[in-house]
N, C-alpha and C positions, 0 to 999 in steps of 0.2 A: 325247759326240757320236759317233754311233756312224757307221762308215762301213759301206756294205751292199753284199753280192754283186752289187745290181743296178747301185752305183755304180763298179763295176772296168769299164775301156774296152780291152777286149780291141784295140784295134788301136794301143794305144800302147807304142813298143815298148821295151824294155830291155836291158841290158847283159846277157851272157849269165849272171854270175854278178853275182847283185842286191848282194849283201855285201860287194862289191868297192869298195876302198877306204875301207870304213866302219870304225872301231876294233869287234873284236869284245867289248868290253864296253859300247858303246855301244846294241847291234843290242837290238833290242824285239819280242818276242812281245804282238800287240796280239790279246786273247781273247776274242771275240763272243759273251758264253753264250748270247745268245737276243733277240729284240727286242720282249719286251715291257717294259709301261712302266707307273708308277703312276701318270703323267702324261701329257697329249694335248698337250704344244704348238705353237701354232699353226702353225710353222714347220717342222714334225720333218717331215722326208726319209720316214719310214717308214709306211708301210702299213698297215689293218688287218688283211690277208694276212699280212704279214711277221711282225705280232703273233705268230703264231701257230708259226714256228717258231722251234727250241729245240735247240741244241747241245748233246746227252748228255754225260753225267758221264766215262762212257768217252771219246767223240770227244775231250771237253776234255784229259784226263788224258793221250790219247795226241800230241796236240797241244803240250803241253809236254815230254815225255820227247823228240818229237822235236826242238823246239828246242834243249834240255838239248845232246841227244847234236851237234846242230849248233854249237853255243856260244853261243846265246843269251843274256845274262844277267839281263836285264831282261823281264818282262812286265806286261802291263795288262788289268785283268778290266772289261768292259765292258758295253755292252746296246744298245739298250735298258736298264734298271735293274737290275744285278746284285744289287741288295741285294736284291729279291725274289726270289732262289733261292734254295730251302732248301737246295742241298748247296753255298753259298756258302764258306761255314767250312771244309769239307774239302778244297775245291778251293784256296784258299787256304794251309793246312795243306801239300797234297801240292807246292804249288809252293815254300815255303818247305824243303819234305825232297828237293826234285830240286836245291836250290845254288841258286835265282835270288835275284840279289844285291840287287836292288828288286823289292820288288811293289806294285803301283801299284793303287787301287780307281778309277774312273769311276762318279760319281754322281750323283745331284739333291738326294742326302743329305738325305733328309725322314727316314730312318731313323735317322740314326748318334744325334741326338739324345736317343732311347728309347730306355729301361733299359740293361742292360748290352751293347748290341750295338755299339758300337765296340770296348768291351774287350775283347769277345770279339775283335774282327777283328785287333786290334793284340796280344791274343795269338795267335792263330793266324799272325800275321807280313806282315799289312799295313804297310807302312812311308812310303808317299806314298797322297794322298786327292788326285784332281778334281773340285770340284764346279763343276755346274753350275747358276749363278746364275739366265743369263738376262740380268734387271736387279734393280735393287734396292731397289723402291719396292714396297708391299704390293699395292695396285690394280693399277698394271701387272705386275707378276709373275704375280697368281694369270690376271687377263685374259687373258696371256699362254699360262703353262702347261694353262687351261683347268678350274684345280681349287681352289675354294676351299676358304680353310681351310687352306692348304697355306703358306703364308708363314713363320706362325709356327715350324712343322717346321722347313723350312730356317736360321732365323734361329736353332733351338736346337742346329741340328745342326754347323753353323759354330761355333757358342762352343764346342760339344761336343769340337773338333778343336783348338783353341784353348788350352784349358784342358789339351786331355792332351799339347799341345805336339809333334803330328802334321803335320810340313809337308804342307802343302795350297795348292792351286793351286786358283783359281778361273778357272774357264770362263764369258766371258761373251763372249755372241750380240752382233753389231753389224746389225740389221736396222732395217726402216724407224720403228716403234713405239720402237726402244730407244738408239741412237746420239747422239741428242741428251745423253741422260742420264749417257752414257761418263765423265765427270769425276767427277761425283758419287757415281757408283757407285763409284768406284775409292779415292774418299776413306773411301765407306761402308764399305768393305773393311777399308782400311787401321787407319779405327775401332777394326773388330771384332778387328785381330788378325791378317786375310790381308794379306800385302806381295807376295804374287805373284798373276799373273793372265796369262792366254791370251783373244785377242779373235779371236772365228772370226767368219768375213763370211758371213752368211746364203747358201746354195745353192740353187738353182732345180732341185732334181733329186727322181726317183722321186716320192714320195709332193705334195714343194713344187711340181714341176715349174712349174705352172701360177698359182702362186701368188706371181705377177711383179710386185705390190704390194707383197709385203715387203723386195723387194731396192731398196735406193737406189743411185744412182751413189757408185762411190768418191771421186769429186772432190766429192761431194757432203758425205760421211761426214766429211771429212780436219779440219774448221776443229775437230770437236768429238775426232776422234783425235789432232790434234796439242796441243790443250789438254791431253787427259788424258794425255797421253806424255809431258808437260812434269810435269804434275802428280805423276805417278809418278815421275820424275826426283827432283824434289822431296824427295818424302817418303820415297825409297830405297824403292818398290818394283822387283818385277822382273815389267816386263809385255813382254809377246812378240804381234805384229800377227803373224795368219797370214791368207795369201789375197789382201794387199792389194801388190801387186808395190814394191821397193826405190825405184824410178824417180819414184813419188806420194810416195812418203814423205819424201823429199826428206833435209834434214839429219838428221832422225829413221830414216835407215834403217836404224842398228843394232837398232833394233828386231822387225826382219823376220823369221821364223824358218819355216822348212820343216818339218816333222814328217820328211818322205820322207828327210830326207839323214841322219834320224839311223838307217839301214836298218829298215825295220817289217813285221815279216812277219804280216798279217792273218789272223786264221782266225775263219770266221763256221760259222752252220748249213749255210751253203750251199754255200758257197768258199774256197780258200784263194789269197793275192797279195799281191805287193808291195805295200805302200801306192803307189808311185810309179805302179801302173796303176791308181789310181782315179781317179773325174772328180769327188774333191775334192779332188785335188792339183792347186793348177797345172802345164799343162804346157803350154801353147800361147803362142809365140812369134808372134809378130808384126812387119811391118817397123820397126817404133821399137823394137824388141830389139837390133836390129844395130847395133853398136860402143856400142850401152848402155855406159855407166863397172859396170854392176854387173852385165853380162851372165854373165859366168862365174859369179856366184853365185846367182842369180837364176832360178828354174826357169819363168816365166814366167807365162800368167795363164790362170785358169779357164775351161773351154770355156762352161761354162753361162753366166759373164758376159759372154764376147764374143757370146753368143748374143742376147745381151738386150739391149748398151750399146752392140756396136761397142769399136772400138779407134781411137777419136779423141781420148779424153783421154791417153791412151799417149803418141799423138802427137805432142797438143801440148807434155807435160809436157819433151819433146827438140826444140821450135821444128820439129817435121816436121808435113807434111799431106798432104792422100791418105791416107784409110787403107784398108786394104784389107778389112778385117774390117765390114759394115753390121750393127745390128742388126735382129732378127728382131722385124717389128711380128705381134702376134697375130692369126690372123685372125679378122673378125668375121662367124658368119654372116649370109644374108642371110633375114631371114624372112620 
């Protein structure tokens, strides 16, 4: 899930030195080769525009030497769908011969499941896989991502990871069509062989903007996230809620997890930045933040959803009222 130049908010500000206080083997080069995609899903942030550019082999190449030489240890090759570049392998390759200690693939892994192209990556020195589920029913999946036909890929491409005993993390979306089904899917994981999982809360941004049907209220989301946070409890997975602030999540907040705090220095076709100046990090604070119990850790909530919901469940989740944040009703023209 790829974060885009057009989602950094240039007016949010930062510490002068971003890597400050982060352990430097921690800090993550997150690497944009490009944002195209062998999938359309409904909900993807990005562009038809956007498809079209492409982070060169060089830019990439010098984008990790610079890391390297900064102490980066960690990077993540991303997209849009990396696995359709064909100088994936080498880039891979030259990130393993610069010393980075994890290399991490981001995918929809329709491919890993044909022929030899995992074992090509996991020789080349791929060592962590993201996939991006979605969900995980056939019809809502393919409905979703827009491509039929396409289910079965993933479901071989998952065993694929499974079988060569590649830790893997599954990414799955929590939007309006799919959050219901959070339990299940995470059972159907744990089935196949994934025990871990990342749940990202759908964004109203760049390409979605406008596409304010797929986001639901988080108080809305919570009955079917806190079943499957239990569920995961359960069966010893390791699932991590991002987006969704500590304060909702009530007894379950150790599950909370910020990407920004583990230092992520983004570099796309377009830009290079903090993850922390993007507007899919939370960063906006609100009066039910103040003397929060989980305020120091807690980086606060996404501008796009106080855009949309207001800051009245915040609210009330702390017995306060007034809130200051309204949300923005669309307007409708008049014809």
């Amino acid at each position: 899930m790829a974060v885009s130049p057009a989602d950094r908010d240039p007016g949010r500000g930062l510490a002068p030195d971003p890597d400050r206080g982060i352990e430097s083997d921690r800090r993550l080069l997150d690497l944009i080769l490009h944002y195209d995609c062998n999938l359309a899903c409904d909900y993807c942030t990005i562009s038809p525009q956007m498809r079209t550019r492409v982070l060169s082999t060089a830019a990439a190449i010098a984008a990790m030497e610079r890391a390297r030489a900064d102490g980066i240890t960690r990077i993540s090759l991303t997209g849009g769908e990396p696995t359709i570049r064909p100088d994936l392998l080498g880039l891979v390759r030259r990130a393993a011969g610069l010393g980075f200690g994890e290399i991490k693939l981001q995918t929809n892994g329709l491919l890993l499941g044909a022929g030899q192209n995992l074992a090509r990556l996991i020789d080349a020195g791929v060592g962590l896989v993201h996939v991006s589920i979605h969900t995980h029913e056939r019809g809502a999946y393919e409905a979703l991502v827009r491509r039929p036909g396409t289910y079965d890929a993933l479901v071989a491409g998952l065993r694929a990871l499974v079988a060569a005993r590649v830790p893997t993390m599954a990414d799955v979306i929590l939007q309006r069509s799919t959050y219901a089904r959070l339990p299940a899917a995470l059972r159907w994981l744990h089935a196949l062989g994934i025990t871990a999982a990342d749940l990202w809360f759908v964004s109203l941004t760049d390409h979605n903007r406008d596409n304010v049907a797929s986001m639901p209220r988080m108080t809305e989301v919570l009955p079917s996230l806190a079943a499957a946070l239990s569920c995961a409890d359960e069966l010893g997975m390791r699932v991590r809620s991002l987006h969704i602030p500590r304060c909702l999540l009530g007894p379950l907040h150790e599950h909370a997890w910020n990407p920004a705090d583990e230092g992520v220095r983004v570099v796309s076709p377009d830009a290079s930045f903090d993850l922390r100046a993007s507007r899919l990090t939370p960063g906006t604070r609100v009066p039910a933040c103040s003397g929060c119990e989980h305020e120091a850790r807690c980086p606060g909530i996404r501008a796009d959803y106080l855009d949309r919901y207001g800051d009245a469940e915040f609210a009330a989740a702390r017995g306060l009222a007034l809130p200051r944040h309204l949300p923005v009703v669309p307007v409708v023209p008049v014809v």
